[in-house]
C-alpha positions in Angstrom: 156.4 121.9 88.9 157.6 120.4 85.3 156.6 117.3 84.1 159.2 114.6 84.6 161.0 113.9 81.0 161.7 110.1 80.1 164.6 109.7 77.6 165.4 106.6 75.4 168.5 105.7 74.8 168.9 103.8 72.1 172.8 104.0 71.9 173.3 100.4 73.6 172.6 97.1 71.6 169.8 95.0 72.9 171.2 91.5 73.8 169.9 88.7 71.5 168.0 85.7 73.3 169.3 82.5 72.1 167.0 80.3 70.5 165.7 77.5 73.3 165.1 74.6 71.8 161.5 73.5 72.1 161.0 69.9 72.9 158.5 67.8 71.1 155.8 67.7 73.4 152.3 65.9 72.8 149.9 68.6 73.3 146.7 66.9 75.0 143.8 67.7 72.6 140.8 69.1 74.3 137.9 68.7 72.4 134.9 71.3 73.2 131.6 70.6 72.1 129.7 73.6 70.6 126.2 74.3 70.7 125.3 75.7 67.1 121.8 77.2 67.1 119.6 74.9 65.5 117.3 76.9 62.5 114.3 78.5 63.5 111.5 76.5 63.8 108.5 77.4 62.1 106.4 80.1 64.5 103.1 78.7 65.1 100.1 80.1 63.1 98.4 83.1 65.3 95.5 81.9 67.0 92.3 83.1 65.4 91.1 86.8 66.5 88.1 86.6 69.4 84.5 88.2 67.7 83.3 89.5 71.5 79.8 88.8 72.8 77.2 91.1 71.3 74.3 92.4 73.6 73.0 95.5 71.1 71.4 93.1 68.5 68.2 93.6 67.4 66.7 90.3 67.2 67.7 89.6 71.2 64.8 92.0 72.2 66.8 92.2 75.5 64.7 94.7 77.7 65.9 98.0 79.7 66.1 98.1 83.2 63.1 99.1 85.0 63.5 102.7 87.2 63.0 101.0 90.9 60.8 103.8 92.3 62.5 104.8 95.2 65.3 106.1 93.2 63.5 108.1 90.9 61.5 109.8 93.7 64.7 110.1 95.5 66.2 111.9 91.6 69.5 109.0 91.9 70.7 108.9 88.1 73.8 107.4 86.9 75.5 104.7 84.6 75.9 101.3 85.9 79.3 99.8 84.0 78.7 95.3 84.3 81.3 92.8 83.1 79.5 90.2 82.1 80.9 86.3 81.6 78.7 85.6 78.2 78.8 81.8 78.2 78.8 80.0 74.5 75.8 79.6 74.6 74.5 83.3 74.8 73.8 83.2 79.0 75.3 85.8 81.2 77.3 83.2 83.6 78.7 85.7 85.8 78.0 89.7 86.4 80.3 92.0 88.4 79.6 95.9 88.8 82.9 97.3 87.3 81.8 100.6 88.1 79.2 102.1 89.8 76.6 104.4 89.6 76.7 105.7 92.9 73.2 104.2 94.1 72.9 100.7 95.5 69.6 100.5 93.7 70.7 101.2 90.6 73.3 99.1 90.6 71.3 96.2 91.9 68.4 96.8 89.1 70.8 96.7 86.1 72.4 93.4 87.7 68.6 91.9 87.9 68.0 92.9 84.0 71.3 91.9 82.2 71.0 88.3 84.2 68.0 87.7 81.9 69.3 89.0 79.0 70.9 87.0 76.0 73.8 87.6 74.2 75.1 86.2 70.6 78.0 84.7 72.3 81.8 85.5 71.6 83.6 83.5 68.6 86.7 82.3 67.3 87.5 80.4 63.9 84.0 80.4 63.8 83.2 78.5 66.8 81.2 79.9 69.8 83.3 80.6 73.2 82.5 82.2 76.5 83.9 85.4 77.2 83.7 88.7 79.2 82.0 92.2 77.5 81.3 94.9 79.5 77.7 96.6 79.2 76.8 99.9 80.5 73.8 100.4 81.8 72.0 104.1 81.8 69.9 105.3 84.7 68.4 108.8 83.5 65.5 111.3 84.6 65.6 113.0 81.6 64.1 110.8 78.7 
């Protein structure tokens, strides 16, 4: 079927449309209050960057779990993963097995060892703070 075709015909004058006359009206005057964004306020400084707790130094003389004997004579090895609360003072406030080794034992000896340990405590801007590290603990026949 063929399109339909629209033709113009521009042959007949377009009628003029008298000029109304406008009265003179008082507009009412609405007046809108805009919010402008105020200027960007200073960003506060960054807070300070945390130094986490330290376990590994030397002068702590923290001592290594002891092998409870029924889980060496039973060959259970494996890695004990603790997160540890290290309070600001350098105490282990609160221990949770993350992940364990597999063996109750185990898991229960590295909790026993780390709670006596002492830790140079997390800091920020130079002041000590309580904070959370995690410390793997190593359970191994072979050393």
């Amino acid at each position: 079927m063929p399109e339909p075709r629209i033709k113009l015909d521009n042959s007949k004058p377009v009628p003029a449309i008298p000029d109304a006359p406008i009265a003179n009206a008082e507009l009412p005057v609405m007046q809108v209050a805009v919010n402008a964004p105020a200027a960007p306020a200073a960003s506060p400084p960054a807070p300070a960057p945390i130094v986490p707790p330290d376990f590994s130094a030397g002068q702590l003389n923290n001592p290594g779990p002891s092998y409870p004997y029924l889980s060496r004579k039973a060959k259970e090895q494996g890695v004990v993963l603790l997160r540890v609360l290290v309070s600001a003072d350098g105490r282990a406030e609160t221990l949770k097995v993350e992940k364990t080794s597999g063996f109750d034992r185990l898991d229960k000896a590295a909790l026993a060892t780390v709670k006596k340990w002492r830790f140079v405590p997390a800091s920020q801007a130079g002041k000590p703070r309580q904070a959370w590290v995690l410390v793997p603990i190593t359970f191994s026949l072979d050393r």
